[in-house]
Every structure is written in structure tokens, then in C-alpha cells.
N, C-alpha and C positions, 0 to 999 in steps of 0.2 A: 109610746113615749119613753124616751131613757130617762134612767134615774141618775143624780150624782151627790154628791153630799160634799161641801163644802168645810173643813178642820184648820185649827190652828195645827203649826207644828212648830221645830224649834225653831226654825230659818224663816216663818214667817205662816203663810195661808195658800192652802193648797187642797184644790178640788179632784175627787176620788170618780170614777164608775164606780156604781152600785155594786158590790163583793169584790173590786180591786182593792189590792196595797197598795199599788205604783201608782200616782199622781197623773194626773192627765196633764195637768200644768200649775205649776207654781206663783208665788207673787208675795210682795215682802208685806205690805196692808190687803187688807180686806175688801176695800171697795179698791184698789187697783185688779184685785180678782176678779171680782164681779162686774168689772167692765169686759176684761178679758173672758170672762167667760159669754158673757153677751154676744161678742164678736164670734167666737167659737162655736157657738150653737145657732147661729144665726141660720133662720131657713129653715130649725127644725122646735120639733116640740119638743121642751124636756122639763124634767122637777127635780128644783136643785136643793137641798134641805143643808140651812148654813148651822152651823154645831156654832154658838156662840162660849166666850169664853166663861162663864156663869151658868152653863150647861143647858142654855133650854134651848132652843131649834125654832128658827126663821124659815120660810117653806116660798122660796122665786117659782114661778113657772112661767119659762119662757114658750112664749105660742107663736107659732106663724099663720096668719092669715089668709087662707085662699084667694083661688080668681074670682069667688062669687062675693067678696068684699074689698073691691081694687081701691077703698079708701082709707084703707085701714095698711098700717106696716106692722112689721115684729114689735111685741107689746111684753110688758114684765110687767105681773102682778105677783103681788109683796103678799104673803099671809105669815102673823105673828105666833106661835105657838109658847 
């Protein structure tokens, strides 16, 4: 599973790899992020931990599905920290 953490910065909200500086991709809100990141990770598993502005950390994991659950599509479950 990759890891990526989710930060403000000054231009807006921008999602990191895990011990990256350089941004995987940008975006000026927060939930325009978070769809683009949806999009981007689609197909694979990953934990995306969003740095909120009040400093506590929101914890996505996006999961895909196998062939042994063809009823099921890519799901996002939300935990609060």
C-alpha cells in the first residue's frame, strides 16, 4: 500500500509521497484535491493522511476491490484522528 499525506501550502493543498518534497499534484481547495486524488490512485490501494489546518490528521484509504467482489467498485473510507 503507498503512503501520501495530504498539506496546505501557500498556493493552496497539495498531496506529497510518503518522504517526498515535491508534490505529486496540486489543487487550490481541499476537496478539489481529494477528488483528484481519487482519480489518481484509482485501481490501487493507498493511505492518504490529510494534515488539517488546526493540526490534527484525517486518515482516506483508498481500496480496490478484486475479482472475488465484482459488486463492489473503489471505495474511500474516512477515519478521524
Amino acid at each position: 500500500m503507498n503512503t501520501y499525506r495530504i498539506e496546505r501550502t501557500s498556493t493552496g493543498w497539495a498531496m506529497f509521497r510518503a518522504r517526498n518534497t515535491r508534490p505529486t499534484i496540486e489543487a487550490f481547495t481541499k476537496e478539489e484535491l481529494i477528488t483528484m486524488a481519487a482519480e489518481l490512485l484509482a485501481g490501487k490501494n493507498a493511505s492518504i493522511r490529510i494534515k488539517n489546518t488546526n493540526g490534527t490528521f484525517q486518515e482516506l484509504r483508498l481500496q480496490t476491490w478484486r475479482e472475488e467482489s465484482p459488486d463492489r467498485e473503489g471505495q474511500i473510507q474516512e477515519t478521524r484522528r
